[in-house]
N, C-alpha and C positions, 0 to 999 in steps of 0.2 A: 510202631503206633503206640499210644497213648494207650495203658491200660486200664479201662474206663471200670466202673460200678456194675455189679452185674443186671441192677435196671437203668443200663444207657438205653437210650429211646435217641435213634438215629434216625435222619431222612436222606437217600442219596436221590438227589435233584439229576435227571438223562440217565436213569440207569445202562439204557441201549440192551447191549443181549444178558446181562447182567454177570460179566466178569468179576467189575468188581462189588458188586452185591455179594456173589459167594465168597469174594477173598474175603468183604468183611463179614460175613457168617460163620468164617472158622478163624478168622482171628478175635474176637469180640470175645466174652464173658458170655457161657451159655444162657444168661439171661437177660441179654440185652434183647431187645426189639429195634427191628429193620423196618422203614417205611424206602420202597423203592418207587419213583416218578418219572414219569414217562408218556411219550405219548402210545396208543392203543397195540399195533404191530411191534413196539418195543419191548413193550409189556409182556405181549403174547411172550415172547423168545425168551424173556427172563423167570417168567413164570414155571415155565418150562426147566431151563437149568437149575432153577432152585426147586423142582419138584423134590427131591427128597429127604429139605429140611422140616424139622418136627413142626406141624402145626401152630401156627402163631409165630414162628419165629420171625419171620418173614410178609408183610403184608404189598399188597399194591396199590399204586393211587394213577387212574390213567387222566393226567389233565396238564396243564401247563407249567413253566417256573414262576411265572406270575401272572395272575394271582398265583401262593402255592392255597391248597385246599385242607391245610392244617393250621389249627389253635397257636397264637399267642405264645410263646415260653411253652412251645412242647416237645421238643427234643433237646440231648445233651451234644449230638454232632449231629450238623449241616454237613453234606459232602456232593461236592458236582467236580465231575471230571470230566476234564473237557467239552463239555456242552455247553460251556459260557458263550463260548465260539458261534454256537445256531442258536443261541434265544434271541430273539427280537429285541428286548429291551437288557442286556445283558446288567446297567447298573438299578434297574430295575429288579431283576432275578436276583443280584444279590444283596439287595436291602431286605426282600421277601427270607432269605437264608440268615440273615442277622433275625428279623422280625420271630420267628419262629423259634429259633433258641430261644432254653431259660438265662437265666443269670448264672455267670460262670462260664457255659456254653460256649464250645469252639466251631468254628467254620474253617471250612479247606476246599478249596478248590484250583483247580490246573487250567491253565488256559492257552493256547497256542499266541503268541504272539504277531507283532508287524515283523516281516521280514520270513516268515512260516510260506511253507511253497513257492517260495521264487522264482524256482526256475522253471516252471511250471507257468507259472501267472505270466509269466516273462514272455513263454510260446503261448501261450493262449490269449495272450491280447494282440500278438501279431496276427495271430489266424484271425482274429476278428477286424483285425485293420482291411487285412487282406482281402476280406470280404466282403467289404464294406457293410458296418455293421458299426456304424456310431455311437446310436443310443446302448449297446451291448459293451461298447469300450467304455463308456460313461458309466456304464452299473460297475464293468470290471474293477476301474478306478476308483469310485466308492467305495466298493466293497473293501480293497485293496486300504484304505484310506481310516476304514475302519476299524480297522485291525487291532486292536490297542497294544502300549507297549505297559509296562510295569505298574511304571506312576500311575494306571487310569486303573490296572486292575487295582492297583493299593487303593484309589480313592472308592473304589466301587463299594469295599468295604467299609470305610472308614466312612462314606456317605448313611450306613445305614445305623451308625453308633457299633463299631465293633473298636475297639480297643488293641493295644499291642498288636498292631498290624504288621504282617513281615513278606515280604516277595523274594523269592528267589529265582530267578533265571539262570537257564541254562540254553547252550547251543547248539547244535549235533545235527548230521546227515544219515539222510535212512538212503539205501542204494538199492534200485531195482532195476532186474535186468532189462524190462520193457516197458511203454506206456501200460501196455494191458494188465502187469501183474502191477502197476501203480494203481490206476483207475478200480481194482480188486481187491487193494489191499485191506481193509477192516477199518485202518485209521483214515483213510480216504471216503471209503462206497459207505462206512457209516455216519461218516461226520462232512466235512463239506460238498462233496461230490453233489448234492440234491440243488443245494445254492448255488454251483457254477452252475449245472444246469439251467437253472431258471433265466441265471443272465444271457443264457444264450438262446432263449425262448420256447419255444412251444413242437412238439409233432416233428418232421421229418426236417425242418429247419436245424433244427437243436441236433438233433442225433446228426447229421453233415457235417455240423463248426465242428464236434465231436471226433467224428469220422478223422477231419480234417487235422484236429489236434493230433489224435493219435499218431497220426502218418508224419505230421511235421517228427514229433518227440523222437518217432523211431529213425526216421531218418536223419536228424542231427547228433545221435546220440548210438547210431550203428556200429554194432562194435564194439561199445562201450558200454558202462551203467548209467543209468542218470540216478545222478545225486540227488537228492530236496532238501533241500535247508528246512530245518523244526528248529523253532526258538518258541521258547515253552516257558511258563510262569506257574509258581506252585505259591500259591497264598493263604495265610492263615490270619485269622483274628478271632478276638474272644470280646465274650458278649460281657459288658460291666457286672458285679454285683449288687 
């Protein structure tokens, strides 16, 4: 990482339980300031881990990626990690990450890619074929549809006036031994798990397709790992002077 000024004034946009909040609490210049974002129960959890950095070093903001609820040109690093993936308006969120840098000002952000849980989405749109569940293979589809690949994160920034734009992709399987330690995993139950839910609706409906997934994955996959394809984008751009 870039060894910043010791008053860089940072914002990381989805802190979640705030990993990387601490990583950059002890990598930074002890006088940098931390603005972590998030929403409420996220916060709680990171507030927490960062309980025993010195006073100020560290602040919270519990509200959304967009709007963000800070000033104009008032930080020197934008950072959102993986939560481009669950904001609603994702080039939206990163125009609000340009908008807030000063001049000079870098933006970094990671974003899961199209072609990210395949084989996954692969059994979970059968289960909903299977059960007849239309409008739920229609949201899957979307969703799936949505995904973005490179090109859109690069435009995302470069929509919002960031300059020397760069993406890099990369591609890799994570292997676990069952649905259950998939659907548990941190990068899973923190990040999109809440959104397939949704597409699979509401109350004791949802928890079945659920149910149902599970048992398809272990059963095709008995005996074996299941793979998941992660295709991931790491993007930077910096704000004009």
């Amino acid at each position: 990482m870039r060894t910043w000024a010791r008053s860089a004034r940072v914002v990381e946009v989805g802190c979640a339980t705030g990993a990387l909040t601490s990583e950059l609490a002890h990598r930074l210049d002890a006088g940098a300031r931390i603005t972590a974002v998030d929403e409420a129960p996220f916060v709680a959890l990171a507030r927490a881990r960062l309980a025993a950095e010195p006073p100020g070093r560290v602040s919270f903001l519990v509200g959304p990626a967009a709007p963000l609820e800070l000033p104009d040109a008032s930080v020197d690093l934008a950072i959102s990690n993986l939560a481009a993936a669950d904001f609603t308006e994702p080039a939206r969120a990163a125009r609000e990450l340009a908008r807030v840098l000063a001049p000079g000002g870098q933006a970094m952000l990671t974003a899961p890619l199209r072609g990210t849980w395949a084989e996954f989405l692969d059994i979970y749109r059968d289960v909903l074929l299977e059960n007849g569940k239309p409008e739920a293979v229609a949201a899957l589809d979307h969703y799936v549809e949505s995904m973005p690949d490179g090109a859109t994160v690069a435009a995302w920034l470069e929509a919002g006036g960031l300059v020397d734009v760069e993406v890099t992709t990369t591609r890799w399987e994570i292997l676990f031994k069952s649905a259950r330690e998939f659907f548990f995993a941190p990068l899973v139950e923190l990040g999109p798990l809440s959104r397939w839910k949704r597409i699979a609706g509401r109350g004791e409906g949802m928890q079945d397709l659920f149910f149902f997934t599970k048992e398809a994955i272990d059963t095709y996959f008995h005996g074996r790992v299941l793979p998941i394809t992660v295709v991931g984008a790491v993007a930077r751009g910096r704000k004009p002077k």
